[in-house]
N, C-alpha and C positions, 0 to 999 in steps of 0.2 A: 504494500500500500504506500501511495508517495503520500507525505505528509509536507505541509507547509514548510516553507524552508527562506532564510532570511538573505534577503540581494538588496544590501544598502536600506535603504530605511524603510523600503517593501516588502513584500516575498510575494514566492514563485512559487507555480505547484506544475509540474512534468510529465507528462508518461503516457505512452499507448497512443500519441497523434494529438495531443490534447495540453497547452499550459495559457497557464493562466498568472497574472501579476494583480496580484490582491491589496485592496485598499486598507488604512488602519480598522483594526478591528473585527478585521474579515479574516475567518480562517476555512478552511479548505481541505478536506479526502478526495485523495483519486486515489481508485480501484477494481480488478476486474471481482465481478460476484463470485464468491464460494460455490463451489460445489457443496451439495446436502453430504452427510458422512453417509455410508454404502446402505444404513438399514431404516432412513427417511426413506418415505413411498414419495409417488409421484405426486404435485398437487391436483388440487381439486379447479375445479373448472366453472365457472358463474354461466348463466343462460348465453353469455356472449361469446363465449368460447376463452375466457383472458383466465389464466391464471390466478387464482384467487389467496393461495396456504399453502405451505407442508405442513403434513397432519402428525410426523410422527420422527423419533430420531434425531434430536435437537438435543445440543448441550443449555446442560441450565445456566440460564441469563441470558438468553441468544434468541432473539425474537424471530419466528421463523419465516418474515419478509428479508431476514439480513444474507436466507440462501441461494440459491437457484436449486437447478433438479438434475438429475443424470441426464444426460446427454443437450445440453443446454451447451449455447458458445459464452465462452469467458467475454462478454463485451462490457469495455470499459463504464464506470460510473463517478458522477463527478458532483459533489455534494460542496453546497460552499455555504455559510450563513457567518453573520455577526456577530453570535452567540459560540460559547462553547460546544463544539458535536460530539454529544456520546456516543460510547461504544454501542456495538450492534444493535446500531442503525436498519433499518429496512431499507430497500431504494429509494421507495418516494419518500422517506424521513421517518418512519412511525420509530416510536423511541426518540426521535429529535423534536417534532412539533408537539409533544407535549408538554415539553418544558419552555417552551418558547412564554417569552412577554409580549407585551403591546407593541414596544420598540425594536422586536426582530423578524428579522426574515428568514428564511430558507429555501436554497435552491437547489434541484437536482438536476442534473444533465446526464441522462442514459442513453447509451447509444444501441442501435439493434442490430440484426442478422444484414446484414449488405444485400439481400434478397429483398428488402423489405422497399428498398429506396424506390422504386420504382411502383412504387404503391399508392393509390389515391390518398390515403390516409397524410404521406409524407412527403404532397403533394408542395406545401409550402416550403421555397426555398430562400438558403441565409438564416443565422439565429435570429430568434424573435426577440422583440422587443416590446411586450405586455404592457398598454396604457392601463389608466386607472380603471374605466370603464367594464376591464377586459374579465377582473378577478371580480369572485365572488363565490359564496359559502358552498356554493353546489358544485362547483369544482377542486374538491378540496377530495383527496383519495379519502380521509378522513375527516367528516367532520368535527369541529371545536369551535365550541363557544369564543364568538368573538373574532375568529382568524377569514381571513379570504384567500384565494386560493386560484391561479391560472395553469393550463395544462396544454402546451402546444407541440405538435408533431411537426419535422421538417427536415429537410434533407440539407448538408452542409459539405462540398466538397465530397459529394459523391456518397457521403455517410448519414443514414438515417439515425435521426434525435428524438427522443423528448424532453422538452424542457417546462419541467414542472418548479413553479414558486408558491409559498406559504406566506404570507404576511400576518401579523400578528395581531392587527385591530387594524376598522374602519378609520379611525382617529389619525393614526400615522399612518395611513396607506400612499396619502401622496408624496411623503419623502421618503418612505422606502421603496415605492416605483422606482423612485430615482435615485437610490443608492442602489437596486438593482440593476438599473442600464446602466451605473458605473464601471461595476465590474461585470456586466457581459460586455460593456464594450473594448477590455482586455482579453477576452477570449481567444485565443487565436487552436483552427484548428488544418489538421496536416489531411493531407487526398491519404484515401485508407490504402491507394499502390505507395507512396510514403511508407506510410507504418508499416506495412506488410514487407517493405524491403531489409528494414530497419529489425524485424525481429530475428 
């Protein structure tokens, strides 16, 4: 897992096609998902077909959105908030947005199967950049009192994304939109023949 790391009065986070140079305050995981250990079953499935849990074979304290499944691809995941991020996190944050205040945010940036880009779904191209308008409770993978929530799919350099954000209260949502397009606008990301050469 790259963890934040200090380049003059910034830091940087590295790895897998993906860095990023984070604003004060802002700290940052890049990592590809766990494999489940071998006696986790497969998850379970919601009417829409998406992945929902692992039901079984989990160490304790380990929330079991923080695995993947057997035969799943290792694709990167990029977790950045203002706040301290706990350990085992889910993808889209669960374990993190619960401890969130008024004043924070949370971001996740997951990337998918390279089959996918080509997909209506990831139809939107270049990182997004969520107005105020954009977020709201029902977009939220979990709901919390209080928090708003955007979830957008999109293709970058050949690589399909989702970039989901949490905001902590309606109160500060307009200055942490915009501590949010801060630092997506440090994003920078590599064409995945890039990465793929580089491993």
């Amino acid at each position: 897992m790259a963890r934040t790391q200090a380049a003059g009065p910034l830091a940087t986070v590295a790895g897998h096609g993906l860095r990023i140079t984070l604003p004060a305050r802002w700290e940052a995981r890049l990592y590809l998902r766990d494999r489940p250990p071998e006696t986790a079953v497969e998850p379970e499935d919601d009417d829409a077909g998406t992945a929902v849990g692992i039901t079984g074979g989990l160490g304790s304290g380990v929330h079991p959105a923080a695995y993947g499944w057997a035969g799943e691809s290792p694709n990167p995941v990029l977790h950045l908030a203002n706040f301290a991020l706990p350990p085992g996190r889910g993808d889209f944050g669960t374990g993190a947005v619960e401890v969130m205040g008024a004043e924070h945010a949370f971001v996740s940036l997951l990337e998918y199967d390279a089959e996918e880009a080509g997909r209506p779904l990831f139809e939107h191209r270049g990182v997004p950049r969520p107005v105020l308008r954009d977020f709201a409770p029902n977009q939220l993978q979990r709901r919390l009192a209080g928090q708003l929530g955007r979830q957008t799919f999109f293709t970058h350099e050949g690589r399909p994304f989702c970039l989901y954000v949490v905001l902590g209260s309606r109160e500060h949502a307009a200055d942490l939109v915009a501590d949010v397009h801060g630092v997506l606008d440090n994003l920078e990301v590599s064409a995945r023949d890039d990465v793929d050469a580089t491993v």
